[in-house]
N, C-alpha and C positions, 0 to 999 in steps of 0.2 A: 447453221444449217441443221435439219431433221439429220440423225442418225443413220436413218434409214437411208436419206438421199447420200448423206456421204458414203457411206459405202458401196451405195450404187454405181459413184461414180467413181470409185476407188477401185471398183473389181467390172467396171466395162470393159466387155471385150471377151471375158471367161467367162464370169455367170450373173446371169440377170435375177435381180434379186426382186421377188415376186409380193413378200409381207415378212411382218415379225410374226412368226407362231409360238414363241414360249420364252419364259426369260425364268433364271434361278438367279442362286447365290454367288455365281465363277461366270456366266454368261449369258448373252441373247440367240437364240436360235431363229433365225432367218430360213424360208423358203426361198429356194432360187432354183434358175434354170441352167444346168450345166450345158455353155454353146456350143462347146467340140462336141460334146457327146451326144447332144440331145435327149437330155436325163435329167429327170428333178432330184436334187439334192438340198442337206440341211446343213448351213454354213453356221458353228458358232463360234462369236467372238467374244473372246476374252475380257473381264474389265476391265478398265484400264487401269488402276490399281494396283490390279495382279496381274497383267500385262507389262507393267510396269516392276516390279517385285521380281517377274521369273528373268526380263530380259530376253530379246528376242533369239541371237543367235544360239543362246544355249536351250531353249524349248524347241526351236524347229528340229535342234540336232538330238535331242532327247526326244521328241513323239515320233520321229521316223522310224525308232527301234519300235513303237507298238506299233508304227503303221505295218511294220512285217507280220503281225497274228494275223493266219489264215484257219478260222474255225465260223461252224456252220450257226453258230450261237453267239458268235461276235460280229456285233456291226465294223464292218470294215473304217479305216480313214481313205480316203482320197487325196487327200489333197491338205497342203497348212501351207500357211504364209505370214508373214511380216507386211505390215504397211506405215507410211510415214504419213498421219494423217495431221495436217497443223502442226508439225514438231513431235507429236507425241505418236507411240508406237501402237499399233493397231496389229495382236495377234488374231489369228483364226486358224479352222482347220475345218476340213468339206467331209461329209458323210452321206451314204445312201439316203434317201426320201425315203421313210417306212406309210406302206397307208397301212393303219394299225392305231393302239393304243397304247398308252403304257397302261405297265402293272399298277402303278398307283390310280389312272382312271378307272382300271377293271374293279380293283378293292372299293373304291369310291361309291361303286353303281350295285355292288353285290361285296356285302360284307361279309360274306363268309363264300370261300373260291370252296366249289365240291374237291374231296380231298383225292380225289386221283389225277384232276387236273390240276391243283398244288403241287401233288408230288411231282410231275412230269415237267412243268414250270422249274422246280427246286433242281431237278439234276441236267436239265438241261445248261442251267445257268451252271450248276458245280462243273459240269463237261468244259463248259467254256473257261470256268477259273482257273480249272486242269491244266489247260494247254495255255494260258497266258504263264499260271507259275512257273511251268517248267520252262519257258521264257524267261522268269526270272521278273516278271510284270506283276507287281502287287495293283488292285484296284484302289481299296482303299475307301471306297465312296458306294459300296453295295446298300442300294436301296431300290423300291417301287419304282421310283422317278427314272432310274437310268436301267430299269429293264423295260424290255420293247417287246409285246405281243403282234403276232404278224405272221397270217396261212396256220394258225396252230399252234408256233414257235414262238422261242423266247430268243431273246436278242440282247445283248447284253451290250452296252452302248460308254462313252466316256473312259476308254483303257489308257488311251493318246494323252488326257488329260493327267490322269493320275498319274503314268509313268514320268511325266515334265514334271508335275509339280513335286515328286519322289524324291528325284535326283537332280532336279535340275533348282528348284525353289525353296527347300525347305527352311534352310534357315533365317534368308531373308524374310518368309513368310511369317515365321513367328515375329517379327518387328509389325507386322501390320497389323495383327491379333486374327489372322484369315487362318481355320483350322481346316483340317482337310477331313472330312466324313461329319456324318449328320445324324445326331446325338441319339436318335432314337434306333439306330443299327449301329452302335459305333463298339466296337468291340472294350472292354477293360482297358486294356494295352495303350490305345489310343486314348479316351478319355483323360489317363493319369499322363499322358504327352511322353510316353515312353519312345525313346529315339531306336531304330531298328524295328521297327514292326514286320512281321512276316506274313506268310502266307494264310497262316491260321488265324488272322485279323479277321480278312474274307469270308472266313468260315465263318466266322463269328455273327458277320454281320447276316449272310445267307440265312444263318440259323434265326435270327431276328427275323427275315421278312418271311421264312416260311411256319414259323409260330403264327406270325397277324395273320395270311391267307388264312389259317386253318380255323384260329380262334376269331379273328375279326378285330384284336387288338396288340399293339409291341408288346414283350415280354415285360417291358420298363414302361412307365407313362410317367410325368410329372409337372407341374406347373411350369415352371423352369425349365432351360437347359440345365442347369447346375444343378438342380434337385434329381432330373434325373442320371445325369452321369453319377453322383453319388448313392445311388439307389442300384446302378449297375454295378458300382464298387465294395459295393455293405450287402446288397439282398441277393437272394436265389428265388427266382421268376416261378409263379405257379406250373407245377404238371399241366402242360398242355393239354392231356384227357380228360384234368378237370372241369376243363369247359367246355370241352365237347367230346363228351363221352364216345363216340365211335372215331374216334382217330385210332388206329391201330397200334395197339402197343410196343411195336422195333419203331414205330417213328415218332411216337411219345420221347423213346429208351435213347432215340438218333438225335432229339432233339435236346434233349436234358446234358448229353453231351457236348453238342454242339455250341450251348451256353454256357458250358463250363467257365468260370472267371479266368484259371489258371491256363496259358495256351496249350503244355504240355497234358492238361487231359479232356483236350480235344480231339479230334481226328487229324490225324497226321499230315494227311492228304485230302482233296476235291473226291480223289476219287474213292477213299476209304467213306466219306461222309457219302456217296451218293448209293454206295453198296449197302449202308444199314437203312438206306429208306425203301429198299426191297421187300416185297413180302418172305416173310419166314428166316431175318435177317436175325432177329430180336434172340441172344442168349440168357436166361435168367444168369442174372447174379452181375452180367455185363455191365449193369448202371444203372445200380442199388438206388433205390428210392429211401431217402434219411428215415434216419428211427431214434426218436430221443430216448434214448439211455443211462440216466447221471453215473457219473463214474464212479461213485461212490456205492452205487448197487450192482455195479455190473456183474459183479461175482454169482449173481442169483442167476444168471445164463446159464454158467460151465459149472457151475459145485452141482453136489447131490442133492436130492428134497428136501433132504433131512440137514446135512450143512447150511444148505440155504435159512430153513427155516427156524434154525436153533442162531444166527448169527445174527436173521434179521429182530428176534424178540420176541424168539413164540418157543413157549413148552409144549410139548403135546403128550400123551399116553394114547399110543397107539395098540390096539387089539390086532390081535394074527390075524390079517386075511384069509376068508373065506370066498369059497367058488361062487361066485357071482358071477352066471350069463350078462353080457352085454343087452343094454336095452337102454329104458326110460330114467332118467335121473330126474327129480322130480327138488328145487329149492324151495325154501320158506322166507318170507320177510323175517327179518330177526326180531328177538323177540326183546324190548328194552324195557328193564327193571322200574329205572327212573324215566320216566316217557319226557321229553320236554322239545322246544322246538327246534336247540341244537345239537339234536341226535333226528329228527325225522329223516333228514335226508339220508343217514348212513342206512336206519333201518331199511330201506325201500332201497336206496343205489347200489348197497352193496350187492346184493345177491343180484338185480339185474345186470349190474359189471359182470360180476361172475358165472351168469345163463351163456356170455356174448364169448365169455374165455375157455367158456368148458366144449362150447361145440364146435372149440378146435381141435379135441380129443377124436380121432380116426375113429368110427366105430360106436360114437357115444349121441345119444338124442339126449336133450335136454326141455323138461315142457317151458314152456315160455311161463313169465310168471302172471301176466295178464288172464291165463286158465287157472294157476295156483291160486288167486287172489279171490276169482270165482267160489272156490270152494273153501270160503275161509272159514266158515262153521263147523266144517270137519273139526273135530279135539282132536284124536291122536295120528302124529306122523303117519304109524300102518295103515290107518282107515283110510289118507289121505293118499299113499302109493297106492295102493287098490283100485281106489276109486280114479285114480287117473292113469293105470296100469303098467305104475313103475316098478322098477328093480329096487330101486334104495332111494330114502331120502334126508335130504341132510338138513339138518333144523340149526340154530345158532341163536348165541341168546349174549344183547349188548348191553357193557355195563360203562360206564364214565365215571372216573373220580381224576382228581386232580387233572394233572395233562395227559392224561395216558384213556386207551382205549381196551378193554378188555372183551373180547368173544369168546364163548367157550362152545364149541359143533360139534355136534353127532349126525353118521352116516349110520343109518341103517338097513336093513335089508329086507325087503320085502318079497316075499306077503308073511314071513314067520316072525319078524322084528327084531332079528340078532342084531347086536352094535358091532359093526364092522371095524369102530375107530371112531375113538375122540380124543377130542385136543383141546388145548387153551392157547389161543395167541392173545401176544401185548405187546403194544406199540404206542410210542408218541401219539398223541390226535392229532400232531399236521403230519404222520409221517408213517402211514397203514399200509402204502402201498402193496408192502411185502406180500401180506394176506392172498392177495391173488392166487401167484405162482405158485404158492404154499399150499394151497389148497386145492390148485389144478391138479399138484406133482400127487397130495393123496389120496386123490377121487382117483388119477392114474393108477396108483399102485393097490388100493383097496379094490377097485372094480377088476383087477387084471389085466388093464389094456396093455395088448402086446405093442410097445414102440421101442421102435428101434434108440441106438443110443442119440443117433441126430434127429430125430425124429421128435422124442423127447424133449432134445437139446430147443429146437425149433421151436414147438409149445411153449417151453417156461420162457423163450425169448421174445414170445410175441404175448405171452401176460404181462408180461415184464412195465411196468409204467412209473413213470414220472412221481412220485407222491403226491408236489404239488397239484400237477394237472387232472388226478385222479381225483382232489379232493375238489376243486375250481368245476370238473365237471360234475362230478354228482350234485354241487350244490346249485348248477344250472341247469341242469334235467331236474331238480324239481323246482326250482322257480319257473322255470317251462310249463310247466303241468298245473302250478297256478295259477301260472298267468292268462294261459288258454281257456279259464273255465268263464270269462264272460260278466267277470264279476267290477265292480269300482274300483281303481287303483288299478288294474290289471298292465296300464300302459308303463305306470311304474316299476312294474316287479318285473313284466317282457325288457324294457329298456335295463333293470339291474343286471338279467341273465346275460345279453349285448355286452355288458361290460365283461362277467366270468368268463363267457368264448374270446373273450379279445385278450382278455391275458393269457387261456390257453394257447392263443396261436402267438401270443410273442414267444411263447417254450417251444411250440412245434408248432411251425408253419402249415405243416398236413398232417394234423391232425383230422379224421375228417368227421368228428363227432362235432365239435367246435366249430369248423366250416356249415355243417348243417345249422347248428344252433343261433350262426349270426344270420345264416339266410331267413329262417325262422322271423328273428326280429324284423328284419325289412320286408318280409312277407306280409307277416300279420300285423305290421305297423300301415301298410298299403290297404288291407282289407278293410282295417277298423279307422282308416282315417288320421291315425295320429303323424304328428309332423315328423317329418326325419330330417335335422338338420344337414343342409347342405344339398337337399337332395330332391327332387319334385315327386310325387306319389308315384307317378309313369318309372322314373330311373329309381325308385325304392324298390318297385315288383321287380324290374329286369335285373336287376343286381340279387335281389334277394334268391329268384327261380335262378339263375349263374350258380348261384353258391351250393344252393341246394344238388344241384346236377352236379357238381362238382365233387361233391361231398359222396354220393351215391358212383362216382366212376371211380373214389378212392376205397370206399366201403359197400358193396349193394346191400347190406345188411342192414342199415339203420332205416324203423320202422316208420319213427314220425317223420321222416323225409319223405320215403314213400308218399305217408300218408296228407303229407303238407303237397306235394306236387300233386296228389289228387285230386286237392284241393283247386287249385290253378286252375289243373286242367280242365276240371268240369264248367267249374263258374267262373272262370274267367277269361280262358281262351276257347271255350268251345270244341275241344279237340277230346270227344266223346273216347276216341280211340285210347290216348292217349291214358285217359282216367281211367280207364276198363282195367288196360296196363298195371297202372299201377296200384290199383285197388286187389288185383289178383294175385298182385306180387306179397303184397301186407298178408293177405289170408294167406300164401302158402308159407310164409315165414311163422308167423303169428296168428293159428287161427280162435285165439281167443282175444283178439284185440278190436274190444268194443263201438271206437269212432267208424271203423272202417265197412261197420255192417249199412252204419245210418249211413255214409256217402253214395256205397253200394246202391241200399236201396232205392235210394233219389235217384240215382240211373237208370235204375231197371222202373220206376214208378215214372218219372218224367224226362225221359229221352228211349226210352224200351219202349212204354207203354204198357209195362210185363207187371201188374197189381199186384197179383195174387205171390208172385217170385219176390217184390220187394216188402211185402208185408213180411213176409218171413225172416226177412232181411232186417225190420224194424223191429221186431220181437227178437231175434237175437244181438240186439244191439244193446235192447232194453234188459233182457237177461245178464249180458254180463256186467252189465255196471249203468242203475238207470240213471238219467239226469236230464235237467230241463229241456235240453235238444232232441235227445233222443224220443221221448216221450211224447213232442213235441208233432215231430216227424212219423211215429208211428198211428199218432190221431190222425193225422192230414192224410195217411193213407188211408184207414178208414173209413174216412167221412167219405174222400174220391170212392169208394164200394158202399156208402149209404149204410154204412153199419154204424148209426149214428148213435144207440146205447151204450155201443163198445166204444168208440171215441171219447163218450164224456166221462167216464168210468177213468180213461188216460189220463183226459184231459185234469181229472178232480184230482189226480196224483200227483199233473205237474204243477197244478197250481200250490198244492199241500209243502212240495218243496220249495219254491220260491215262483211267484205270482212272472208273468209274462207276457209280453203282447201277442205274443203268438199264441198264447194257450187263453186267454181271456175272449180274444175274438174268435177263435174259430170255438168254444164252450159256449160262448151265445149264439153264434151262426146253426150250432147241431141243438142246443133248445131252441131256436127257433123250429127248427127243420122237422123237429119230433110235439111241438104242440106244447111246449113249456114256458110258456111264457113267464110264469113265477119265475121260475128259476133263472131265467134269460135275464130276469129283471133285477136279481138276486146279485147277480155276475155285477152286471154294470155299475151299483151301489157298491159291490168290494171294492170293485177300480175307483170308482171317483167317490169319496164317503161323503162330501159335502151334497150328491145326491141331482145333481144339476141334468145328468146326462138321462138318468132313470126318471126325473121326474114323469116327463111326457107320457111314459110307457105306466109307471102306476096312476095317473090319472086314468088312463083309456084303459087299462085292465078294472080300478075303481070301477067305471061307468057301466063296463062290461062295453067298451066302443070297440068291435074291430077293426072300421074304418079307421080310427083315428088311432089305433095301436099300428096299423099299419103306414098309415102319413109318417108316424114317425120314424120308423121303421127305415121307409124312404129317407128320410128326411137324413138320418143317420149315414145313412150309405152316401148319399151325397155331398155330406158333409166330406166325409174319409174320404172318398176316390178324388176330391178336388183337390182336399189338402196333399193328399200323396202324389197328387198329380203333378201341383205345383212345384214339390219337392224336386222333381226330376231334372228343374232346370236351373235348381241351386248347383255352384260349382262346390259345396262343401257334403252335396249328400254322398256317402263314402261306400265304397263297391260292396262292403257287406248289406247294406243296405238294399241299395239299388238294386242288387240280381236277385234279391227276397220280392223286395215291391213291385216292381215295372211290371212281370209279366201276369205272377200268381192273383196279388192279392185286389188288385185297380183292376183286371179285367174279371174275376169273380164277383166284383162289386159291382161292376159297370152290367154284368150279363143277368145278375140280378134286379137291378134295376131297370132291363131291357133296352141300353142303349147301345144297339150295337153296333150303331155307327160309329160314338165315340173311341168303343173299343176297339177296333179294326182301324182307328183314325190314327190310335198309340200303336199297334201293332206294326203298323207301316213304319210309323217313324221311326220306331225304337230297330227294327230288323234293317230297316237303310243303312245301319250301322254295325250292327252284329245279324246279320241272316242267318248263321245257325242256331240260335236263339228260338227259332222260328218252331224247331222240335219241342221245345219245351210245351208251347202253346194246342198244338195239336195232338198231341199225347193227353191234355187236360181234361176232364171230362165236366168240370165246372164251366167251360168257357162255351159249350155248346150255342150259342148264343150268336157267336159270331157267323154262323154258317147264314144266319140271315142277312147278311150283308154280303152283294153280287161281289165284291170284290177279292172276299175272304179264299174262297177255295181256287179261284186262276190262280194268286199268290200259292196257296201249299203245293199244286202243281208241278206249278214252274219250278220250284224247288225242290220237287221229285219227293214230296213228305206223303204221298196218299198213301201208304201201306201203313202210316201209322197214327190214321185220323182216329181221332176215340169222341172227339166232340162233336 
C-alpha cells in the first residue's frame, strides 16, 4: 500500500491527511486536517529505521518534555504517537500548519537577507534557544530547513525531535551511522562526535546560518561531508566584512566569536550572543582580529628602537635631533650599486612598504611615491623636498653581496639640507623585515613625533611583519605591475603573482594585500580571457570582485584595488556610480597615481559627456607616467573635439613606443579626416609591410583617383565593421575586448559609412542585454549617425538618456 494511504488509515478518525509536503533525512512531513479541532496541521513521521533505533515508548516519554516549551519563536508540538503498522513501529508527532516559508526557501530566492532582517531573524531564533536551554533542551540540528518564516517571525521548528533523539536514541544511533546535525552548521564539538555537547553547540550552528544570510554562503563549504567537517576542525572562516563590507562591525566581532572552534570562547549564553548583535555592542580589543607575528621577532613590539634595531642587524650613527615642524616626508626609490633583476623588486617595494607604515605616524603626511617617481630628474634630495614641499627626505642606497642585504639612509631636512640621521642596516636577504620598524621608530624620533608610550608601542606592532610574507609580497606587487602592462607572457607572470599571494595567505589568512592580489588574478584573467582552472570566466570575475571587496573592508587603503574595482565597475557592470566611488577614492589617497586619471577620463568623456574635463584628465594621466593606453585614450579624446593635429602628434608618440591597434587606426582615421592621405597610406604599409592593404590606396593616390581612393576607403571600413561584427558572436571574444568593439569602434565605422540602420540594428541588440551601455553611445559624438534612424531617439527616451545626447 502507498504510504501515504497507510497512514491515512492508521490515523482516521483524528486527522485527515491531505498530501506529502516535504521529506528530509529523519522524516516525511504530511499536511492534514486536525478533526477535533478543525485546524490544519503538519504531521511528521519518523523513518522507520530511526523509529526503530529510538524505540517507541522511550521517544513519546522523552518529546513530551519539549512538548512543554511555550515561546513565541518555537513552533509548538501538539500531539506524538506510536503506531503498529504491519509489525513495524510507526512514530510521529503533530505541529501547527505554518502558511510561510522556511529560511532556507527565503536564502534560496535572495542570496543575500538585507542585514537588519538577518539580524532580527538571528535573535529571534537565539530568544527561542534561550528558553529551550534553560529547559535543559539542546536542538542540535540548527539550520535554514528547520527555521520557519511566518507574519515577519521566525519560528524555530524540530526541538521534540532533538530532545528524543538526545536522550532517548543516542547510542543506538551511532550503530546505524545516523548523525544528528548537518555538517554545514554543525558545530566542532559535534563533528569530532564529542559525547555531552551543550548549549553552545546551538550557538554554534546559529552563528553558521547568520554568517550565509549575510554573506550568501556557510562559513565552511566542501566537496564532501568529510572535507568540510575537517575544514571546520583545521580552519578559521573568513571575516564576514570581507565580503560584505557593510555588515557592521559588533556583528562582524559577534560573529567571529560565535565561530569560535573552542566552546569555551564562545558566548556563554543565547542571550549573551543576541546582546552583541546590537548596535553599539562592539568593544575594541573584545575579539582581536589575528596578526601574524613570528615569535622570534616579537621582541621588536615591546623593546626600544634602538634595541630593536641593534638586535635585529642594523648599525646605525645617529646625528642629534633637530626641531623639525611636522609636515611632508617625502621617500626615494633606493638607489642600487649593482642594478640587476634580483634587486628590482626591493629597490621600488621597499620604500612603497614603507609610505603604507609611516602614515601610521599621528601627525605625519607622507607623499605617495607615484608623485616622487614623477619628479625623478630632480639630482639632489633638497631640490626634490622643495619641489614637492616637504620637511625631510630620506634617500637609501642598496647593496647585495653574498646573502646579506646592505642599506645605508639618510633623512634630511629641508629646505636647508642638515642630516638629521643616518644609518646602516644589514640583514639576511630572506630575512629584512626588521628594516620597517627600525626605520618607522627613527623618522618617529628624528621628526619629534610626540607618541605616547602605547601609542608608539602600537606603531612598531602594526610595522611589524612576517619577513617571509614581506619578501613573497614585494615580489608580487611587482610582478603585478608587469604583468598588467599588456605585453606577451603577461598571463604567465599574473598566474606566477597567484602563486606568491597564495603562499602569503597560507602565513596569514587576512592578510589583505595578498587577498587583493589573488582577486587581481581572477579579475584580470576574466577580462583578458585566459582560462582559470576549475572555474568558468562568469565565477572567475565574481570570485575575483569577492576578494577584492574583501581585501578593501580589511585595508581601505590599497590603491590598485581601488583601482581594479574601477575597473569592474565602469566596464563591466555599469554601475557609473559605483566607478565615480571609487576613482575618487584612488585620487584622494594617491593623487599622483597615473592609471586612474585615464579611467577617470573615459567617465567623464563617455558616460558625462563632460570633453573638455576628461581631456584634462588624459593629459594628466599622460604626464605622470606615459604609456600605450594612456596616450591612446588621450588621442580619442581629441579627435571626439576635432583637434585632429593634436591627436596625431599623440598618436606618433604612441606608435614610437610600441605600434597598436588602437593607435594605428584611429592615426589613419585623423589623416584621413585632415587631408593626408600620404601619410594615411604611410600608416597602413608600417602595419602590414608586405603592403597588401595600402596597395589600393597608392594606386588611386598614383592616378590621382579620388573616387577610387575613396571605394577603397569604403571598402576598408566594411571590411573591419563585418569582421568585428562577426566577432561578437564568438564565445571566445573576451570582455576586454568586447566593451572596446561593440559600441565605440563598429558603430564609428558603420556611421561612416552611412548605415545607420545596421548600426541602430547592433545597438538594439547589444543594449537588450546591457541597457546601461546605452550612455556610452549617446555621449559619442562619432555616432551622430544614428539619429537618422526613427527608432534611435524613442529608445534614448525611454531611457531617460536626453540630457546627455552629444550625437
Amino acid at each position: 500500500m502507498d504510504p501515504l494511504e497507510t497512514l491515512r488509515a492508521a490515523l482516521a478518525g483524528r486527522y485527515r491527511l491531505v498530501s506529502e509536503v516535504g521529506r528530509g533525512g529523519m522524516a516525511l512531513v504530511y499536511l492534514a486536517e486536525d478533526v477535533r479541532h478543525s485546524r490544519q496541521v503538519a504531521i511528521k513521521v519518523l523513518r522507520p529505521d530511526l523509529a526503530a533505533s529510538l524505540g517507541g515508548d522511550r521517544f513519546l516519554r522523552e518529546i513530551s518534555v519539549a512538548a512543554g516549551l511555550q515561546h513565541p519563536n518555537i513552533l509548538p508540538l501538539y500531539d506524538s504517537g506510536a503506531l503498529d503498522v504491519g509489525g513495524a513501529e510507526l512514530l510521529y508527532y503533530v505541529m501547527p500548519y505554518v502558511d510561510g516559508e522556511s529560511l532556507r526557501a527565503r536564502m534560496d530566492r535572495e542570496r543575500h537577507l538585507p542585514i537588519d532582517e538577518a539580524l532580527i531573524v538571528a535573535r529571534e531564533v537565539l530568544g527561542a534557544l534561550g528558553h529551550a536551554h534553560a529547559h535543559g533542551i539542546i536542538h542540535r540540528d540548527i539550520k535554514p530547513e528547520n527555521i520557519l518564516l511566518s507574519g515577519g517571525h521566525a519560528l524555530v521548528v524540530d526541538f521534540g525531535i532533538a530532545r528524543a533523539i538526545d536522550l532517548a536514541g543516542e547510542e543506538r544511533l551511532t550503530e546505524t551511522g545516523l548523525a544528528i546535525g548537518t555538517p554545514a552548521y554543525m558545530s566542532p564539538e559535534q563533528a569530532s562526535a564529542e559525547r555531552g555537547v551543550d548549549a553552545r553547540s546551538d550557538l554554534y550552528s546559529l552563528a553558521c546560518v547568520l554568517y550565509e544570510m549575510l554573506t550568501g554562503e556557510p562559513p565552511f563549504t566542501g566537496a564532501t561531508a568529510q572535507a568540510l567537517l575537517l575544514k571546520r576542525l583545521t580552519e578559521t572562516p573568513f571575516s564576514a566584512i570581507r565580503l560584505r563590507e557593510t555588515i557592521p562591525i559588533e556583528v562582524d566581532a559577534a560573529l567571529h566569536r560565535g565561530l569560535a572552534r573552542v566552546p569555551a570562547d564562545r558566548f556563554p549564553t543565547a542571550a549573551a550572543f543576541s546582546d552583541a548583535l546590537r548596535p553599539g555592542s562592539f568593544t575594541p580589543g573584545g575579539t582581536p582580529a589575528p596578526v601574524v607575528v613570528p615569535g622570534r621577532r616579537s621582541w621588536l613590539i615591546f623593546g626600544g628602537a634602538l634595541l630593536a634595531a641593534v638586535l635585529a642587524g642594523v648599525v646605525w650613527v645617529r646625528r642629534p635631533p633637530a626641531e623639525v615642524p611636522l609636515g611632508r616626508l617625502v621617500l626615494t626609490d633606493l638607489i642600487v650599486a649593482r642594478a640587476d633583476s634580483s634587486t628590482d623588486y626591493l629597490r621600488i617595494g621597499i620604500p612603497e612598504y614603507l609610505v603604507t607604515a609611516l602614515l601610521r605616524l599621528p601627525g605625519l603626511e607622507v607623499t605617495p611615491m607615484s608623485l616622487v617617481r614623477r619628479e625623478s630628474d630632480v639630482a639632489s634630495p633638497v631640490d626634490l623636498g622643495k619641489k614637492l614641499g616637504a620637511v625631510a627626505v630620506l634617500t637609501g642606497r642598496l647593496d647585495k653581496f653574498g646573502g646579506n642585504l646592505m642599506i645605508n639612509a639618510e633623512l634630511v631636512q629641508i629646505p636647508d639640507g642638515r642630516l638629521l640621521w643616518s644609518g646602516q642596516f644589514q640583514y639576511p636577504d630572506s630575512d629584512y623585515a626588521g628594516l620597517i620598524p627600525a626605520v618607522v621608530a627613527v623618522i618617529a624620533d628624528s621628526l619629534r613625533l610626540q607618541l605616547s608610550a602605547g601609542a608608539r608601542q602600537e606603531v612598531l606592532a602594526r610595522s611589524t611583519v612576517d619577513p617571509v610574507v614581506l619578501d613573497l609580497l614585494l615580489r608580487a606587487g611587482h610582478g603585478l605591475e608587469q604583468g598588467i602592462a599588456g605585453a606577451v607572457g603577461d598571463s604567465v607572470t599574473i598566474d606566477s603573482t597567484r602563486v606568491l599571494y597564495e603562499r602569503v595567505l597560507e602565513r596569514s589568512p587576512h592578510n589583505a594585500q595578498a587577498l587583493a592580489g589573488r582577486g587581481f588574478y581572477y579579475t584580470i584573467s576574466y577580462i583578458r580571457g585566459w582560462n582559470v582552472p576549475g572555474l568558468t570566466p562568469s565565477q572567475a570575475y565574481v570570485l575575483g570582485d569577492s576578494l577584492i571587496r574583501a581585501a578593501l573592508a580589511l585595508d581601505s587603503t590599497i590603491l590598485n584595488a581601488w583601482a581594479m574595482l574601477s575597473i569592474n565597475r565602469l566596464f563591466l557592470e555599469d554601475d557609473f556610480e559605483g566607478a565615480r566611488e571609487a576613482i575618487d577614492r584612488v585620487v584622494r589617497l594617491d593623487p599622483g597615481y597615473p592609471e586612474i586619471y585615464r579611467s577617470r577620463g573615459i567617465l567623464r568623456q563617455e558616460v558625462d559627456g563632460q570633453l573638455p574635463a576628461a581631456l584634462g584628465d588624459f593629459r594628466r594621466a599622460v604626464e605622470l607616467a606615459p604609456s600605450v593606453l594612456r596616450l591612446n585614450s588621450l588621442a580619442a579624446g581629441l579627435m571626439a573635439g576635432r583637434r585632429y593635429p593634436e591627436a596625431v602628434a599623440v598618436l606618433e608618440r604612441s606608435m614610437a613606443m610600441r605600434p597598436s591597434g588602437g593607435a594605428w587606426t584611429r592615426l589613419i582615421t585623423a589623416y584621413e579626416r585632415m587631408g593626408r592621405r600620404a601619410d594615411a597610406v604611410r600608416i597602413r604599409r608600417l602595419v602590414e609591410p608586405t603592403g597588401a592593404s595600402a596597395a589600393p590606396f597608392e594606386m588611386a593616390l598614383a592616378a590621382n583617383d579620388t573616387a577610387a581612393y575613396t571605394r577603397a576607403r569604403r571598402s576598408e571600413l566594411r571590411r573591419s565593421a563585418d569582421s568585428l561584427i562577426a566577432r561578437l558572436d564568438r564565445a571566445d571574444v573576451v570582455p576586454a575586448e568586447r566593451y572596446n568593439v561593440a559600441e565605440l569602434r563598429i558603430g564609428a565605422m558603420l556611421c561612416e559609412l552611412g548605415d545607420s540602420k545596421q548600426a541602430v540594428d547592433l545597438v538594439q541588440n547589444l543594449y537588450q542585454i546591457r541597457p546601461a551601455r546605452l550612455r556610452w553611445i549617446v555621449t559619442n559624438v562619432d555616432l551622430g549617425c544614428l539619429r537618422q534612424d526613427p527608432r534611435y531617439l524613442p529608445m534614448v527616451k525611454q531611457a531617460g538618456l536626453e540630457p546627455y545626447l552629444r550625437n
